[in-house]
Legacy VTK file of the C-alpha trace (Angstrom):
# vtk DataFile Version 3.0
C-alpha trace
ASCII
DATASET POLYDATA
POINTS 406 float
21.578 23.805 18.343
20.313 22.286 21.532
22.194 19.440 23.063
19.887 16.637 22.090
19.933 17.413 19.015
24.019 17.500 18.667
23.992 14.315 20.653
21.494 12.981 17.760
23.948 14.113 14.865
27.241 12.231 16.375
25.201 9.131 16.642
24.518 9.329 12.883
27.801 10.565 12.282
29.232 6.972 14.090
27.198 5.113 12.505
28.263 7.038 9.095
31.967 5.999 10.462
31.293 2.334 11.159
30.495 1.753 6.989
32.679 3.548 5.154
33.517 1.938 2.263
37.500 2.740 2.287
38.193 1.006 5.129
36.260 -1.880 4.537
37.512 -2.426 0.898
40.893 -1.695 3.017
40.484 -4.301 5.305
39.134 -7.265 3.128
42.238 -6.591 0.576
44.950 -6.249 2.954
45.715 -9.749 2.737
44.198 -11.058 -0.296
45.328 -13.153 -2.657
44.506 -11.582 -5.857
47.337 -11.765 -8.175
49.533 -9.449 -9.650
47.705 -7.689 -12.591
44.621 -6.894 -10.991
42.219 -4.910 -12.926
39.663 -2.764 -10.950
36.136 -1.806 -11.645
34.397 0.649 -8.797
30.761 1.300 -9.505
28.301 3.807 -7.657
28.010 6.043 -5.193
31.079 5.271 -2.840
33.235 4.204 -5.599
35.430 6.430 -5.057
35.977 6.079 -1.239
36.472 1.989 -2.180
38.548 2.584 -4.730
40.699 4.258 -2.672
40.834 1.814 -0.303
41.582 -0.731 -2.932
44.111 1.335 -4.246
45.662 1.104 -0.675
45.680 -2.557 0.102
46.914 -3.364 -3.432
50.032 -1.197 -4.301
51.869 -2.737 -7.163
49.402 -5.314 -7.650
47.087 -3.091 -8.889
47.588 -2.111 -13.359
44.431 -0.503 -14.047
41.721 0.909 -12.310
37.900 2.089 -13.915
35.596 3.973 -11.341
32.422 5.472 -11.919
30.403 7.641 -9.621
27.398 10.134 -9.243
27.915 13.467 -10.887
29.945 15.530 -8.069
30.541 12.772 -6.207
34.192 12.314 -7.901
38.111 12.867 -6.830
39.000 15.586 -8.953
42.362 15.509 -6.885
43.398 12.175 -7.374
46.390 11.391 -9.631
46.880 7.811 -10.197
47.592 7.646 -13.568
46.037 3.631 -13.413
42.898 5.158 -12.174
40.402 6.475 -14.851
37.618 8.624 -13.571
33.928 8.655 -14.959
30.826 10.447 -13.672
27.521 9.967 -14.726
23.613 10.881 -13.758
22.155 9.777 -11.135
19.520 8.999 -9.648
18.074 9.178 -13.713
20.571 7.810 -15.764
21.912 10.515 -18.707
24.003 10.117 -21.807
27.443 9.803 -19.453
26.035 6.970 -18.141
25.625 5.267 -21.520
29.561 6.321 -22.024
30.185 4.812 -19.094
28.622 1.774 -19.918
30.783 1.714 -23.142
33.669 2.366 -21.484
33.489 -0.446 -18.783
33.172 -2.906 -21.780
36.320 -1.541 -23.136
38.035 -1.692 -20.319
37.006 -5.533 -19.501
38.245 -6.176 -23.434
41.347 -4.446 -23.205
42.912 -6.317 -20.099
45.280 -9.056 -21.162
43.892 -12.562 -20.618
45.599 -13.575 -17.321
44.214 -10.639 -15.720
42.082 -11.012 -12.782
39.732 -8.966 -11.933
38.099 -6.919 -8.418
34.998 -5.175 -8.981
33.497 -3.066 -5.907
29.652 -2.027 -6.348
27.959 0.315 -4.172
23.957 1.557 -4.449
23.455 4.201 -7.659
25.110 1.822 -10.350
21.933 0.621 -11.745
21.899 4.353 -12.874
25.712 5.258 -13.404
26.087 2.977 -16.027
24.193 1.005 -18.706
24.727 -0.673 -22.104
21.087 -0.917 -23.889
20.154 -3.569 -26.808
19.914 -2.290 -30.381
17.059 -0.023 -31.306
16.676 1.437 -27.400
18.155 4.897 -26.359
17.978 7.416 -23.837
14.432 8.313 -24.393
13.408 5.165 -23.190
16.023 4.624 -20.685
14.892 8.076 -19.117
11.452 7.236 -19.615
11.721 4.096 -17.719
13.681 5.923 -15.051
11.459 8.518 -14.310
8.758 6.036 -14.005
10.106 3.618 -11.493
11.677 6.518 -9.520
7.786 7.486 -9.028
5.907 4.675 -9.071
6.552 3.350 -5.674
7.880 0.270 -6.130
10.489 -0.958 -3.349
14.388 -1.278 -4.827
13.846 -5.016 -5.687
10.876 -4.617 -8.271
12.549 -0.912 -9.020
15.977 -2.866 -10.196
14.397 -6.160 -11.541
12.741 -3.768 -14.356
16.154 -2.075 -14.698
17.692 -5.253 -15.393
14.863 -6.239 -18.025
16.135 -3.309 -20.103
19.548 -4.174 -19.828
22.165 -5.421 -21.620
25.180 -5.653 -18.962
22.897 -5.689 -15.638
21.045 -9.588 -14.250
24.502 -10.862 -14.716
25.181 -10.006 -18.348
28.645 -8.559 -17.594
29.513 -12.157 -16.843
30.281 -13.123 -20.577
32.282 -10.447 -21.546
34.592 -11.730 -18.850
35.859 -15.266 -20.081
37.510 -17.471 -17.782
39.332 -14.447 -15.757
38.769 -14.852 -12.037
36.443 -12.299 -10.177
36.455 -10.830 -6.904
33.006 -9.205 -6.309
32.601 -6.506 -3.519
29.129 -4.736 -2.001
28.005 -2.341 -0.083
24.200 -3.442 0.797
21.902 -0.424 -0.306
18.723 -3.415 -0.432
16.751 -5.093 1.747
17.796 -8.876 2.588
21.273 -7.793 1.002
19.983 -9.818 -2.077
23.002 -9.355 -4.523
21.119 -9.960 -7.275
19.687 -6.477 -6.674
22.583 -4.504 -5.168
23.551 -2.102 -8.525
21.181 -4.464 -10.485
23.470 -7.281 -10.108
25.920 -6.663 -12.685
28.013 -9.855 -11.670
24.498 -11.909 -10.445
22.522 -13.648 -12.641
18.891 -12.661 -12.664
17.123 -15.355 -11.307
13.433 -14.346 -12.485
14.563 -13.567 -16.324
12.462 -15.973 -16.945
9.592 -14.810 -14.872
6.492 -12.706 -16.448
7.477 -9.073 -15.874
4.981 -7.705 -12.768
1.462 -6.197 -13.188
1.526 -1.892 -13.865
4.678 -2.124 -16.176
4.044 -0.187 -18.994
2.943 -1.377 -22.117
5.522 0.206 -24.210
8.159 -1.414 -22.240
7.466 -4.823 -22.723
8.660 -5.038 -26.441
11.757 -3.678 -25.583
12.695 -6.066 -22.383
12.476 -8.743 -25.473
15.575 -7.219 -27.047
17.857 -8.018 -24.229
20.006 -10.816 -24.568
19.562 -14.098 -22.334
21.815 -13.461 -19.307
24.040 -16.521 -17.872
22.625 -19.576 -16.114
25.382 -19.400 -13.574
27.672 -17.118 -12.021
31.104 -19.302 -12.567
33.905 -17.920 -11.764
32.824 -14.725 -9.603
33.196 -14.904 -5.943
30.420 -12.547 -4.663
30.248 -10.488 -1.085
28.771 -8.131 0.973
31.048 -6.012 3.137
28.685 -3.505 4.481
24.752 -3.593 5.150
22.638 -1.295 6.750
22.666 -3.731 10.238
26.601 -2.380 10.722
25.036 1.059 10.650
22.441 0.360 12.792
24.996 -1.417 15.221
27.426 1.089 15.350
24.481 3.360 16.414
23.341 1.752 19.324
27.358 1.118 20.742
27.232 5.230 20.342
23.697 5.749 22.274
24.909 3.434 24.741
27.698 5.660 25.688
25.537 8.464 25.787
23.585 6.731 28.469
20.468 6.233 26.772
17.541 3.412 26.893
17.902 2.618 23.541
14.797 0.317 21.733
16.408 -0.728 18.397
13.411 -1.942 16.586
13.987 -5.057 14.139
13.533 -5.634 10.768
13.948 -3.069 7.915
11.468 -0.175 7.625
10.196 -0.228 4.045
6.933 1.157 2.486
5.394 4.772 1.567
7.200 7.512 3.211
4.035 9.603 4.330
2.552 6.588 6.033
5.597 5.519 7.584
6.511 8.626 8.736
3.227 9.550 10.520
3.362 5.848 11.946
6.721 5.933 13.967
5.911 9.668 15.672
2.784 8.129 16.493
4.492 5.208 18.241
7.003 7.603 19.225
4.841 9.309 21.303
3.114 6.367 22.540
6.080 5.099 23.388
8.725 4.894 26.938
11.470 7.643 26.825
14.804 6.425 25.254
16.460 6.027 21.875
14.766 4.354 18.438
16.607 2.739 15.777
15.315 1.823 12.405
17.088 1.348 9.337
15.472 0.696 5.886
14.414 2.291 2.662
10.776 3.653 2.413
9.009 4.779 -0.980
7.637 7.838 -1.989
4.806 8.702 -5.254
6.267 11.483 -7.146
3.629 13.558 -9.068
3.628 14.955 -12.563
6.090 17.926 -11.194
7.873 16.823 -8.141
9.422 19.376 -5.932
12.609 19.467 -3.978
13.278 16.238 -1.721
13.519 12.533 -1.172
12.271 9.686 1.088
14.024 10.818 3.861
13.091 14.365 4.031
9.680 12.780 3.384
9.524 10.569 6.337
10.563 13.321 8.376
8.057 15.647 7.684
5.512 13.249 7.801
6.663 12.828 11.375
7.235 16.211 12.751
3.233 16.963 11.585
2.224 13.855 14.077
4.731 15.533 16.615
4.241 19.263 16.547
3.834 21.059 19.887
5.543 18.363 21.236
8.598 19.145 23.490
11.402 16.847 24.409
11.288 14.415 21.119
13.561 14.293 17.779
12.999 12.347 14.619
15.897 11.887 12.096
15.814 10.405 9.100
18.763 10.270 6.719
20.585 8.583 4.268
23.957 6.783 4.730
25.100 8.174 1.034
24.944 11.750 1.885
22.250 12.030 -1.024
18.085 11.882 -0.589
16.792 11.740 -4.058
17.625 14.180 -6.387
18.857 16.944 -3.875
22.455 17.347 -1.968
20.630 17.049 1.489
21.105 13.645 3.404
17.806 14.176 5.119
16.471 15.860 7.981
16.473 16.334 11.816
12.867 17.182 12.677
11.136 17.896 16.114
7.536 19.216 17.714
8.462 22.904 16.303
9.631 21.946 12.840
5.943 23.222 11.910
5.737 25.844 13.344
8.967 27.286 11.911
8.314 26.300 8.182
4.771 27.947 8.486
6.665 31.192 9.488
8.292 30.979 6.544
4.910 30.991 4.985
4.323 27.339 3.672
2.086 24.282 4.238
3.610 21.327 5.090
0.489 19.086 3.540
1.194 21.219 0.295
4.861 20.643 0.098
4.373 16.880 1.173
1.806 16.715 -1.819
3.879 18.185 -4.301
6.703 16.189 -3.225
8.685 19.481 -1.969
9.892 18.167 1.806
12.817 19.816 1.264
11.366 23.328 0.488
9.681 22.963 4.166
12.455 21.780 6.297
14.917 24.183 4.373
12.581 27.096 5.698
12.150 25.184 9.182
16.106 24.694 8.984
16.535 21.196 9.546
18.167 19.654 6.601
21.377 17.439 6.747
24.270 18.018 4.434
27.312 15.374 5.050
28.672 16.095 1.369
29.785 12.625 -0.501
30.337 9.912 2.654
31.700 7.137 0.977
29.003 4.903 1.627
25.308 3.681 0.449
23.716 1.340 3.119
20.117 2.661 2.648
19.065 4.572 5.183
19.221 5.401 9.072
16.309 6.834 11.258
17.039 7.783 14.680
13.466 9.182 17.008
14.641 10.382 20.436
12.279 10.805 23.509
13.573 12.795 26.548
10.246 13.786 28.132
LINES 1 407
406 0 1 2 3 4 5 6 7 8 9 10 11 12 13 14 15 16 17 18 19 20 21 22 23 24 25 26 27 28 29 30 31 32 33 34 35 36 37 38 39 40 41 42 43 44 45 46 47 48 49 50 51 52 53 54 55 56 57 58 59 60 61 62 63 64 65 66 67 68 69 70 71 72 73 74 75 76 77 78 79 80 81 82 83 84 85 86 87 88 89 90 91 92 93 94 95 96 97 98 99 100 101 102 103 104 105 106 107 108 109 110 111 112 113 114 115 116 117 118 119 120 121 122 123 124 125 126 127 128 129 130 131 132 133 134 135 136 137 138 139 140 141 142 143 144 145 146 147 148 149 150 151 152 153 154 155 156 157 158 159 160 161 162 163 164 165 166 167 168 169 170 171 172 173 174 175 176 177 178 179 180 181 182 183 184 185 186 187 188 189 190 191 192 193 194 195 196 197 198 199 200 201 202 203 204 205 206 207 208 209 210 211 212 213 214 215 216 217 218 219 220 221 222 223 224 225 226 227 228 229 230 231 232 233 234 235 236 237 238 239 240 241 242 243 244 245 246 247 248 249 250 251 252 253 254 255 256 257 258 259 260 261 262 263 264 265 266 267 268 269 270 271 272 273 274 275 276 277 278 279 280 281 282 283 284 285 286 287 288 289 290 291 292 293 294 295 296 297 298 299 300 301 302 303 304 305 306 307 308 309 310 311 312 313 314 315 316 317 318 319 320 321 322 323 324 325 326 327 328 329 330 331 332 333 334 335 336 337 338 339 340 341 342 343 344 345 346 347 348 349 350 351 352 353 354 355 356 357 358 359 360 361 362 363 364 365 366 367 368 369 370 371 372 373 374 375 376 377 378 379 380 381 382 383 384 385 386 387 388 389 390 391 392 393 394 395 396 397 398 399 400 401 402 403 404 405
């Protein structure tokens, strides 16, 4: 690996560092006054890594813990006996999640009625964990899943149909809670850190339940949003925050290119829209562009077809981008996601430069094929540049870094 592109991976890596979920569960709990039978709920992809830091700050404070994460994503080691463990599908929700869904009501039920209550959400609960209205079951869920996750929708139209489906998300939980005071903890995995769409806002009430649902929803879905039960007109009695966005990321990356000496361009605002487009956009800027260091941050889109292949937005984006660069020397495009996940694969993204194409096409494929059949992945496996982090305890969307030496 050439240096600029091992200078590249520690930038991602601090800005990885800079939003892990521990610490900042950790560090907001340290001092807190929370009670003495505190009941914990951790929900989505860093659950765990929260939990733990939870776990940390409360000691004896802490009875009973629930925390539910993606499939693999668990502590298999951990031996708190006050800590129950659940993992369920993601990013389409499966019958665990369902169980999961079940068992969070339990567990709300079961605490005594001084109890307070801490509840730490990270992106991937919308899909970890769902209670559905009578008549509804995993056909449809899945159905509905599969759609959205294709459709192209951004995450705020994505979880607003999630939540019309739903009999716990748009702030349904709230009722099941009574009076019991509620601490309620996010990691940002949306753009404008709207809570009411981080996890599907379980704790938030749904402020356009009584809104007509949006053109291109399918038909069959629209009888069954009508079997979900009215959520709350308030949120009384929850105390909702962000920890953690996708700007602390982005921050943390520029303090690290700084102190590699780079002119570093952070560009503003939060990169959204289809993956392809996007993608070709920035090398083309990129190019355009002065030498120096570009950060984005964001979540961009991508149209799955009938039989989608191996990859996600990320690896996406970054093929789009290394066709636009190709032949060209000197400049880097990364493109990866703060979770250690892109889509349904165990890559984080990819790393991509002017000879990505070059080297997938001597593994004999066609990057316009694999971007068509949604099969990024495929490519930049056979080009080598995927990222694998593993499980990073976070879910802040996602973080593009496009380096230009010459």
């Amino acid at each position: 690996m050439n240096d600029a592109r091992a200078q590249l991976l520690r930038v991602y890596a601090a800005a990885l560092r800079a939003v892990d979920g521990a610490a900042a569960v950790r560090n907001r709990l340290a001092h807190a006054e929370v009670g003495q039978a505190v009941h914990l709920v951790a929900i989505g992809k860093a659950a765990v890594a929260m939990a733990h830091g939870a776990c940390d700050a409360l000691g004896d404070r802490l009875t009973a813990a629930l925390v539910i994460t993606k499939h693999g994503y668990g502590d298999p080691g951990w031996r708190d006996r006050r800590v129950a463990l659940l993992e369920a599908g993601h990013p389409l929700p499966d019958a665990d999640s369902l169980t999961a869904g079940d068992r969070l009501l339990r567990f709300i039920e079961q605490a005594p009625a001084d109890a307070s209550f801490i509840f730490l959400i990270s992106g991937g609960a919308s899909a970890l964990v769902e209670v559905l209205p009578a008549g509804v079951g995993m056909e449809q869920l899945r159905a509905l899943n599969e759609w959205l996750l294709g459709c192209g929708w951004d995450i705020a139209r994505i979880n607003r149909m999630r939540r019309a489906l739903s009999c716990i998300k748009g702030g349904r939980l709230i009722p099941h809670l009574g009076d019991r005071p509620v601490l309620n903890l996010l990691l940002s995995d949306v753009p404008e850190d709207d809570p009411a769409v981080i996890g599907s806002g379980l704790l938030v009430p749904d402020p356009l339940r009584s809104a007509s649902l949006p053109a291109g929803v399918p038909e069959w879905l629209r009888p069954l949003a009508a079997l979900t039960p009215a959520p709350p007109t308030d949120g009384a009695g929850v105390t909702t925050e962000i920890l953690l966005s996708n700007r602390d990321a982005r921050i943390a990356a520029l303090a690290a290119a700084i102190a590699n000496g780079w002119q570093v361009h952070a560009v503003p605002g939060v990169l959204t829209g289809d993956a392809l487009e996007r993608g070709r956009e920035l090398a083309a800027s990129l190019l355009a562009g002065p030498h120096g260091l570009y950060i984005l941050g964001g979540e961009t889109t991508v149209r799955l077809p009938a039989m989608p292949g191996r990859g996600g937005r990320c690896q996406t984006l970054a093929l789009a981008a290394a066709q636009t660069l190709a032949g060209h020397a000197g400049i880097y495009f990364l493109a990866a996601g703060t979770d250690g996940s892109d889509g349904p694969t165990e890559d984080a993204g990819a790393l991509v430069d002017g000879g990505t194409i070059e080297r997938g096409a001597l593994g004999g494929l066609n990057a316009d094929d694999c971007l068509a059949a949604a099969d990024a992945g495929r490519f930049l496996e056979a080009s080598g540049d995927l990222i694998q982090t593993g499980p990073t305890g976070s879910n802040v969307m996602d973080v593009i870094l496009a380096l230009k030496t010459a």
